[in-house]
C-alpha positions in Angstrom: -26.2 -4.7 -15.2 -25.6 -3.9 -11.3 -22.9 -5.4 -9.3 -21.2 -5.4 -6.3 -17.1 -4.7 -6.0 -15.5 -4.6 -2.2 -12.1 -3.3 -1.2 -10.6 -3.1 2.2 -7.6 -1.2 3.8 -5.5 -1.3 7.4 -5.0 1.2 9.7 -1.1 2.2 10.0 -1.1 0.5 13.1 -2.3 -2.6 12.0 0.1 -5.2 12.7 1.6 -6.4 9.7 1.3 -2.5 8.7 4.0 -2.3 11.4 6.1 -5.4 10.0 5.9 -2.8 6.4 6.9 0.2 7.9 9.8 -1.2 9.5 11.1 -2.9 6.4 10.5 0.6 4.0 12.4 2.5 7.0 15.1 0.3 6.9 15.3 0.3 3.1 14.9 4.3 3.1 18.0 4.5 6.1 20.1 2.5 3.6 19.5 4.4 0.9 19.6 7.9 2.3 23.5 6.9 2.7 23.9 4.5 0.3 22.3 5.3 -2.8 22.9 1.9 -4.3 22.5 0.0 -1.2 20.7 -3.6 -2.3 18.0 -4.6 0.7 15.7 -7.3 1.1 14.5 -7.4 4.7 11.3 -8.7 6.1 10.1 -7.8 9.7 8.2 -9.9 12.1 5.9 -8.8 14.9 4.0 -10.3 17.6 3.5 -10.6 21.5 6.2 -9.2 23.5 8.7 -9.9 20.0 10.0 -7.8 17.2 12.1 -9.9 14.4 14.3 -8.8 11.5 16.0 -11.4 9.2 16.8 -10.6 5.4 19.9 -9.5 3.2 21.2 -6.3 2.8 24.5 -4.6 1.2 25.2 -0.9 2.4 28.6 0.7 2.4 27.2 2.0 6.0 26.4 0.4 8.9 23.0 1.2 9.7 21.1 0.6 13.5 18.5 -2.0 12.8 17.3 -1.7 16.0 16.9 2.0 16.6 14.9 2.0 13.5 12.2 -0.9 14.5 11.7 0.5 17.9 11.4 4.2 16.4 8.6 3.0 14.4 6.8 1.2 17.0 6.6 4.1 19.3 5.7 6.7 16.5 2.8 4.0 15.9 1.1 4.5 19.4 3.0 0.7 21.1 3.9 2.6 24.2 2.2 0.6 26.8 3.7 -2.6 28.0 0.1 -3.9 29.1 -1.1 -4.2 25.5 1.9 -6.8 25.5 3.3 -5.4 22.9 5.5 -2.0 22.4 8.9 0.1 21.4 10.3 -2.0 24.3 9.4 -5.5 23.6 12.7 -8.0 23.1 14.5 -7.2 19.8 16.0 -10.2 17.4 18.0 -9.9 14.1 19.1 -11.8 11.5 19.9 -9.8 8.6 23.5 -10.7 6.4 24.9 -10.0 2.9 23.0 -10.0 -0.3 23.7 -13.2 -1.5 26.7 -12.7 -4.5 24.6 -15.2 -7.1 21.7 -12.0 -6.5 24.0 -9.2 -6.7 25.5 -11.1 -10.3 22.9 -10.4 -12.1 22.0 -6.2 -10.5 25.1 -5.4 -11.0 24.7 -5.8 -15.1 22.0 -3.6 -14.5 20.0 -6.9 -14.7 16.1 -7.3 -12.8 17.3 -8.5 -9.2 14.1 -10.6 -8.7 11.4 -12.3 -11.7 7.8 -12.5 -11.9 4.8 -11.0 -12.9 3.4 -7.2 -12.0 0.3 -5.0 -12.9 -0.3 -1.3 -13.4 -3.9 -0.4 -13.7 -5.6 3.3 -13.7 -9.5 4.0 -14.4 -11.7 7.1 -14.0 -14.0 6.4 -11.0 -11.4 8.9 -8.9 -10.1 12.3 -9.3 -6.8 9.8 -8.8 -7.5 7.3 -11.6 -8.2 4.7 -9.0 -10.7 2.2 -7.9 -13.3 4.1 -5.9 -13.6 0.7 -3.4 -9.9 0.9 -2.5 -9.4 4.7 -2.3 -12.6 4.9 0.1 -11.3 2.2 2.2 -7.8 3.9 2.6 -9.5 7.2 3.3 -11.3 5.6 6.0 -8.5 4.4 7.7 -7.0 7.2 7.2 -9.4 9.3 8.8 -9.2 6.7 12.0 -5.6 7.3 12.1 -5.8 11.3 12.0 -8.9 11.3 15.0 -6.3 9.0 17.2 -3.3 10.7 16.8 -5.0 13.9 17.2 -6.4 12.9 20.1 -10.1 14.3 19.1 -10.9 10.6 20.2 -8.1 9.4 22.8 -9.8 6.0 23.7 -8.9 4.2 20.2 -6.1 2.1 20.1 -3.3 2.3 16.9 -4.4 -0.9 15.4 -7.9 -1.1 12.9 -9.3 -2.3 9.5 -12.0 -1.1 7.1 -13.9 -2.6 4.2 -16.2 -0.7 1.8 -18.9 -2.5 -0.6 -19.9 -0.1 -3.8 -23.1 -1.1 -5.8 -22.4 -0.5 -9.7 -24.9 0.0 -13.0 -22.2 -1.4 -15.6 -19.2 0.1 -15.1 -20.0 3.0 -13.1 -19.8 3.4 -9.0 -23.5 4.6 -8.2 -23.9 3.8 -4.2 -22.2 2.9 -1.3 -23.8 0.0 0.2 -22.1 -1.5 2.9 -19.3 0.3 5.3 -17.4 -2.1 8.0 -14.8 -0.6 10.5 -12.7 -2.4 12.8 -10.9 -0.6 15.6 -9.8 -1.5 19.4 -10.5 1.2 22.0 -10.2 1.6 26.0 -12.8 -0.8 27.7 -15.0 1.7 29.0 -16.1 3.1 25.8 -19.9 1.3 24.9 -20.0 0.6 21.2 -22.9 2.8 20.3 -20.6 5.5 21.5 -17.9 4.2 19.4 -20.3 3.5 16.1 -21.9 7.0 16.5 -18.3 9.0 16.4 -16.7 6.7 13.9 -19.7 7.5 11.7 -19.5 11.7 12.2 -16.2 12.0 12.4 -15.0 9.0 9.7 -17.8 7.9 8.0 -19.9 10.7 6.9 -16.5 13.6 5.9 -15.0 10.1 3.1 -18.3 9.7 1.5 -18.7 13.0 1.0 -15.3 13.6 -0.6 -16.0 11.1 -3.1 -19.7 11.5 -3.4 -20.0 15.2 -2.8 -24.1 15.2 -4.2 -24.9 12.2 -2.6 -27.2 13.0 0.5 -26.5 10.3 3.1 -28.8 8.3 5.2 -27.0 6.3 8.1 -30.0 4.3 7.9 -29.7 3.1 4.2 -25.6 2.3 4.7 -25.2 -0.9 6.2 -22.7 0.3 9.1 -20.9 -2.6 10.6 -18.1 -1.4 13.8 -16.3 -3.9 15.5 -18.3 -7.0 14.4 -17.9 -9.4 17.5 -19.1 -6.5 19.5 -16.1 -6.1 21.6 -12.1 -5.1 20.2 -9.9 -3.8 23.4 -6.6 -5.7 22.7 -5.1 -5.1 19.0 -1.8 -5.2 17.7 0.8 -7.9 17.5 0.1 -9.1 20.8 -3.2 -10.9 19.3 -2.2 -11.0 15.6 1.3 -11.3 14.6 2.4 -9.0 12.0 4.8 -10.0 8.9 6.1 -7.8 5.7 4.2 -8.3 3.2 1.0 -9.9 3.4 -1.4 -7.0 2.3 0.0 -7.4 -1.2 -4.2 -6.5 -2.5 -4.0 -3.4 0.1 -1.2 -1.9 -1.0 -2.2 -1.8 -4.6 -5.9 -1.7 -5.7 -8.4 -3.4 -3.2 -8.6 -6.7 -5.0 -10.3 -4.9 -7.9 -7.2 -5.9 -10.5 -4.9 -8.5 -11.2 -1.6 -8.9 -9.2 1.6 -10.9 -9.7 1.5 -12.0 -5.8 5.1 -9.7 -5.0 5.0 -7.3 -2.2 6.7 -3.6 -2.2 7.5 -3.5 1.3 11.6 -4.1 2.4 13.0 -4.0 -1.4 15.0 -1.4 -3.0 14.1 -0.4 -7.0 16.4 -3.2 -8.5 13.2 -5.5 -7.0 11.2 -5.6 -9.8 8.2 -6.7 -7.5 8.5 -2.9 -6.5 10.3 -1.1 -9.1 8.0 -3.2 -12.4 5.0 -2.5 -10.8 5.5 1.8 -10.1 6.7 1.8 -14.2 3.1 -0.2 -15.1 1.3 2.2 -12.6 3.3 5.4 -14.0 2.0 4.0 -17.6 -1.4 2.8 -16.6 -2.5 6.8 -15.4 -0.6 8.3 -18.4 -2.8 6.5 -20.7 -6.0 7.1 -18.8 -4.9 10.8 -17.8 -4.4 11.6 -21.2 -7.9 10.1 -22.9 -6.2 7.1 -24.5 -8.6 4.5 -22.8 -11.0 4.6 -19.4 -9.8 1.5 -18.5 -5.8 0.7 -18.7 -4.1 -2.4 -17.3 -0.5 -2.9 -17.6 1.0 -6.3 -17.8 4.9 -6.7 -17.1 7.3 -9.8 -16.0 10.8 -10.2 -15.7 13.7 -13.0 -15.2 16.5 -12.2 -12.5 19.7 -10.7 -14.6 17.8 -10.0 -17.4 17.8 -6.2 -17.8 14.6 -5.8 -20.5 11.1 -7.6 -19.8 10.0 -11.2 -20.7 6.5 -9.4 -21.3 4.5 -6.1 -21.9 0.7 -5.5 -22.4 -1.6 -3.6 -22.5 -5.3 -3.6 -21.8 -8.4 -1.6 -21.9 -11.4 -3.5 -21.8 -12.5 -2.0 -25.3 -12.4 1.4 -23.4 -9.2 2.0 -26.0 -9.8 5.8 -28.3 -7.7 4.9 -30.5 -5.9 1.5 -31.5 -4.2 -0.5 -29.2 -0.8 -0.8 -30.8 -0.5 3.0 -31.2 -1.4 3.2 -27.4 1.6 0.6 -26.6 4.3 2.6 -29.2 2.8 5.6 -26.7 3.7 3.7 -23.5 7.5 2.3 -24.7 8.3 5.8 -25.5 7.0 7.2 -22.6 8.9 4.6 -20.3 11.4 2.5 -21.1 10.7 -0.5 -19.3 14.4 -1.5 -18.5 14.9 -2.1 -14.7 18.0 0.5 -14.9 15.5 3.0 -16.6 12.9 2.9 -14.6 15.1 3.4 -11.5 16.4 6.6 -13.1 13.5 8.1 -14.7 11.2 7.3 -11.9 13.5 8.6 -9.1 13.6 5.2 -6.9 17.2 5.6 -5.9 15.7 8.3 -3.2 14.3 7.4 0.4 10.7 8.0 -0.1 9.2 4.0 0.4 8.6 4.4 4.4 5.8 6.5 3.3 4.4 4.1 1.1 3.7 1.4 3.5 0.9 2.9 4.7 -2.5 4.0 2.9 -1.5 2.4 -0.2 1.3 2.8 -2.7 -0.9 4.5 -5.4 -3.3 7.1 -5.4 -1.1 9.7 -4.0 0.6 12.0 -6.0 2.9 13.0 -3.9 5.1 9.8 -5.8 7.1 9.9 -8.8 5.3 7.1 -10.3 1.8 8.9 -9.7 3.1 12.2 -11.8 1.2 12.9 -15.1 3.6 14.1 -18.2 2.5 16.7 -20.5 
């Protein structure tokens, strides 16, 4: 039976991609000198305004400030005429983790509860949904042409959505490719559609469909979709931590417990829960246990073992499904304390998460394959 399955992604620059970096740099600041610093920080961006509020305990003082406007200008926010930039007036309202919280870490206890996913498939070299890891290539991509200046009139700000035609379970076409990026006024948008498409377009379907032959002319190719972007960023949409929860993970393709990653050290189990069900999601796949894998996981606050763990394979499952979960419990231990160790998460590697997704990229702990 064919279907359709869509994904999109953000550029790095995207507003609330900003709100996300700052956060992760924040948490990565307080750990790199505090390896068991607690953080919970959100950031909030928009015209001439950059916001911090949350709760955070470090031994060390760290510069809030110096960090947010570090981020902004390594983004491209340079230029006071786009109304927003590494200047704009600075507001902060971060305090203490509150001591009712820090009860139930410090007995090695989850420091949040909910629900998380870990999925993994084989329709990528990197056990991912092809419609999410072509959307984050193609932002990618966007990024690399801007900051390399190869084409100085875009803008650090952008979006990209990818529609994939499917017989059963299997990723046969690309159907439908929309990018969203602003640019200096003076560029004409054929000019801008006919570069995005050598230079961004043509290079990610080729990486993931290396046999395909492509036609322009049988991709849908939507750019800019009003006809006209010149003023992105937070100056015409406000930017908050957290609200490209589906981004971050698998393109809307899988199940999510609604938590974000962004601003939250490990003992979050919004962050920390769902890297252990991604870790165990690939292993299984990686290793032939099942196609398909989804990992289901919650936790209470102060409770140091899971409420729940699941796991499914759409009847993709080799061998039986209780022998595959005995294989995931001993693999990872899905204690908040243990997964912090045997994952690494004490370590300041999140900044580079919050941008181009958080899975996918082996360069992550939770992304390694065991033998």
């Amino acid at each position: 039976m064919k279907k359709q399955y869509t994904a999109e992604a953000v550029a790095a620059g995207h507003p609330d991609k900003i709100a996300d970096q700052i956060a992760d740099k924040i948490v990565d600041a307080c750990l790199e000198k505090d390896p068991f610093s607690r953080v919970a920080v959100d950031a909030l961006v928009t015209k001439n305004k950059i916001v911090l509020a949350g709760e955070i305990t470090c031994q060390v003082s760290i510069n809030y400030e110096k960090i947010a406007r570090q981020t902004i200008k390594e983004l491209g926010y340079v230029d006071p005429d786009w109304q927003f930039s590494n200047e704009s007036p600075f507001e902060c309202y971060i305090h203490q983790q509150s001591p009712e919280i820090a009860l139930g870490v410090d007995i090695d206890g989850a420091g949040d509860q909910g629900v998380m996913y870990g999925f993994a498939c084989r329709e990528t070299a990197e056990l991912m949904p092809l419609p999410s890891m072509l959307a984050q290539e193609l932002v990618k991509k966007m990024d690399q042409i801007r900051e390399k200046k190869i084409l100085d009139f875009l803008r650090p700000d952008g979006k990209s959505q990818v529609v994939i035609d499917y017989e059963g379970d299997q990723p046969i076409r690309v159907s439908t490719i929309i990018l969203a990026v602003p640019h200096q006024p003076a560029i004409k948008r054929s000019q801008l559609e006919a570069n995005l498409w050598e230079l961004v377009v043509s290079p990610t379907i080729k990486k993931y469909f290396p046999k395909l032959i492509i036609k322009k002319e049988e991709i849908k190719f939507i750019v800019n979709g009003t006809g006209v972007w010149h003023l992105g960023g937070p100056a015409s949409d406000t930017g908050l931590t957290g609200r490209k929860i589906m981004v971050d993970t698998y393109g809307g393709l899988v199940r999510h417990g609604g938590g974000c990653f962004s601003g939250k050290d490990a003992t979050k189990v919004d962050r920390s829960g769902a890297y252990g069900a991604r870790f165990l999601a690939k292993n299984i796949v990686a290793h032939g246990l099942a196609d398909r894998c989804e990992i289901r996981v919650g936790y209470t606050i102060g409770y140091k073992e899971p409420v729940i763990f699941e796991v499914e394979t759409f009847g993709t499952n080799k061998i039986g499904l209780e022998k595959i979960k005995k294989y995931a419990i001993n693999l990872l231990d899905m204690s908040v304390k243990n997964i912090i160790e045997k994952l690494d998460l004490r370590q300041p590697v999140f900044a580079r998460t919050a941008r181009y997704g958080h899975f996918g990229r082996g360069e992550f702990s939770w992304e390694k394959v065991v033998k």
